[in-house]
N, C-alpha and C positions, 0 to 999 in steps of 0.2 A: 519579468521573472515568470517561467515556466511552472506552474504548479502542479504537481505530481502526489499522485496517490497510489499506495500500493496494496494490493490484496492479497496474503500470505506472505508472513516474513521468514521462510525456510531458508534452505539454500541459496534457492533462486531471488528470492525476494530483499537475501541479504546483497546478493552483487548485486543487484540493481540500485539497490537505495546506496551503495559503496559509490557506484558512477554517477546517480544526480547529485551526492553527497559534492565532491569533486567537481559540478560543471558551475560555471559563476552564470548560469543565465538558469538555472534550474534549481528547486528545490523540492526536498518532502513535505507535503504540509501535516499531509495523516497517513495512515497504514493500518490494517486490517490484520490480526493476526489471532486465532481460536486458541491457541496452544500458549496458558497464562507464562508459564517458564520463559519463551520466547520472544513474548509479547513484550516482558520486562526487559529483557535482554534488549531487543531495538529499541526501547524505550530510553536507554541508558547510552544505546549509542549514537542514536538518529535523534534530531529534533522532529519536530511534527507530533501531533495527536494520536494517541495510542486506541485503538478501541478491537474490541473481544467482535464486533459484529460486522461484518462488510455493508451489510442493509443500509445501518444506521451509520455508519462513515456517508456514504452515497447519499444521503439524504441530507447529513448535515454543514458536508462538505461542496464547493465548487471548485473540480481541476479541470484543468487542460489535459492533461492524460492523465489515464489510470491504467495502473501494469499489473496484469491479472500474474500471479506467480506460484499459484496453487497447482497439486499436480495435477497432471493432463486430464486424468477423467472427471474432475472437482470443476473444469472451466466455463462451460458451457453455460449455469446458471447464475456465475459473476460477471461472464463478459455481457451476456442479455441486458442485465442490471447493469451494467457502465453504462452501456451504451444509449440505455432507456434514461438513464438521470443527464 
């Protein structure tokens, strides 16, 4: 099983986790999400570990891929952090 983590559960972070949701070799374990409203919202619809801080996901967590899903100019300091855990 592909473990998959996600960093901003907005728009983008919602199709995404809709398509691992869907593939039978992949799943969400955790997700990253600042915005508590929304957080609870994928909480309720996504399995996997909710948490308010991308740091501490990445630290606490081990995936196979992580999908950075924050808008464009927010990327640069989560992808660093993926890549460095």
């Amino acid at each position: 099983m592909i473990k998959v983590g996600i960093i901003g559960m907005g728009i983008r972070g919602n199709l995404y986790a809709n398509t691992v949701k869907y593939n039978a070799f992949a799943e969400v374990i955790a997700f990253a999400e600042g915005n508590p409203e929304r957080r609870q919202a994928a909480k309720d619809k996504f399995s996997g570990e909710a948490y308010e801080d991308y740091s501490r996901m990445l630290a606490e967590q081990k995936f196979d891929i992580v999908i950075v899903a924050l808008p464009d100019h927010l990327h640069k300091d989560a992808v660093i952090q993926a890549a460095s855990s």
